[in-house]
C-alpha positions as CSV (number, residue, x, y, z in Angstrom):
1,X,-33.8,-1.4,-70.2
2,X,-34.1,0.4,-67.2
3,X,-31.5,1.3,-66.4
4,X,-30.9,3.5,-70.0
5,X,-34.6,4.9,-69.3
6,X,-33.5,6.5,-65.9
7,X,-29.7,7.5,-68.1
8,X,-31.6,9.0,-70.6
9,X,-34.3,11.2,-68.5
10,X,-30.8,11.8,-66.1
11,X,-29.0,13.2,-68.8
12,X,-32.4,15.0,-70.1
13,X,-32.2,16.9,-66.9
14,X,-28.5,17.8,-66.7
15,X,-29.1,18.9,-69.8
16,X,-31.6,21.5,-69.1
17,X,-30.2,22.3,-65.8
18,X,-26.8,23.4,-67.2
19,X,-28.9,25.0,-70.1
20,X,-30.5,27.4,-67.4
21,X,-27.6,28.0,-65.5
22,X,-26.0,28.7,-68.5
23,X,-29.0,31.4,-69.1
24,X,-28.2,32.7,-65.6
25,X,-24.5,33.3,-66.2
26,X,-25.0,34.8,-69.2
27,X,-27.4,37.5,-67.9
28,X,-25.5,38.4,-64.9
29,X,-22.4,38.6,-66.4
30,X,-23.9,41.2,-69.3
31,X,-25.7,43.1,-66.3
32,X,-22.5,43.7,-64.5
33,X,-20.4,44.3,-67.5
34,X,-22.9,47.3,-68.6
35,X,-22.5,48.2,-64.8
36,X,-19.1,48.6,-65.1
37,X,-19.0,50.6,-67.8
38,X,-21.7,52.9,-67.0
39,X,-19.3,53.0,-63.8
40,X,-16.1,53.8,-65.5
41,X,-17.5,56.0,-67.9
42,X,-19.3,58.1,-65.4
43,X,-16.0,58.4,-63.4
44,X,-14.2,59.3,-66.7
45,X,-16.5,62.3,-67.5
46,X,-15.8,63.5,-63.5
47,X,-11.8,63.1,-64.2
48,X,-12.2,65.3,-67.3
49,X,-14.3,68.0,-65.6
50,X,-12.0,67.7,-62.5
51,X,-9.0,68.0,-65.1
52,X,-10.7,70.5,-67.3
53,X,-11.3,73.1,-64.5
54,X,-8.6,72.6,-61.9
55,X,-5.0,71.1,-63.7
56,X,-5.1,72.1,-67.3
57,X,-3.2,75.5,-68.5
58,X,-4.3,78.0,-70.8
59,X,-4.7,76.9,-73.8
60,X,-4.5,73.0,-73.2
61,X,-6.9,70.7,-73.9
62,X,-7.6,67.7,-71.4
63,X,-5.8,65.1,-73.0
64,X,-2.6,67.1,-73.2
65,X,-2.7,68.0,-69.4
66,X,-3.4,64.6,-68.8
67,X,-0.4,63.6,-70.6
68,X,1.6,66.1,-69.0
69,X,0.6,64.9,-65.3
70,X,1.4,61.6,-65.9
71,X,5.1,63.0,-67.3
72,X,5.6,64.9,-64.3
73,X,4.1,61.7,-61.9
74,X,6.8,59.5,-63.7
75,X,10.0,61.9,-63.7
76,X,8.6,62.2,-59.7
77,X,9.2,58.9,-59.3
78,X,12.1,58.8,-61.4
79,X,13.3,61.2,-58.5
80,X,12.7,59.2,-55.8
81,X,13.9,56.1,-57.4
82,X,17.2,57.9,-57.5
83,X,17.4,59.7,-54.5
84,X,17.2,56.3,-52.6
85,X,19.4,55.0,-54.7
86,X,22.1,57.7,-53.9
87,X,21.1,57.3,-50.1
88,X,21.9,53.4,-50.5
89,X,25.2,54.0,-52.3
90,X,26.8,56.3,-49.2
């Protein structure tokens, strides 16, 4: 009989302890995923002004010179890619 008294207030406890921990988790891990995001969107709005003012073209809205850089990054690599390949070739 004692024994299932001491199992029962041990499991009591556990209970509550993982209950709280649980808590814990929960409210660090929404803290730090509303971080983030304040993060990323803040850095987003910079990209766009830094986009808006200094890359795009007459007439072209951010999203479209966006687009277009990341063309041009990939046919630069594209570039690369094949110049070292020629270069291995000879």
């Amino acid at each position: 009989m004692a024994k299932s008294k001491i199992v029962k207030a041990n499991k009591k406890i556990a209970e509550k302890v993982t209950k709280g921990y649980k808590a814990i988790e929960n409210s660090v891990t929404s803290s730090f995923k509303k971080m983030s995001d304040s993060v990323v969107k803040s850095y987003t709005k910079i990209e766009d002004k830094f986009v808006d003012q200094y890359l795009t073209k007459d007439g072209e809205t951010i999203e479209d010179a966006k687009a277009r850089l990341k063309k041009e990054e990939q046919m630069k690599k594209e570039e690369q890619a094949q110049k070292i390949a020629d270069s291995i070739r000879r």
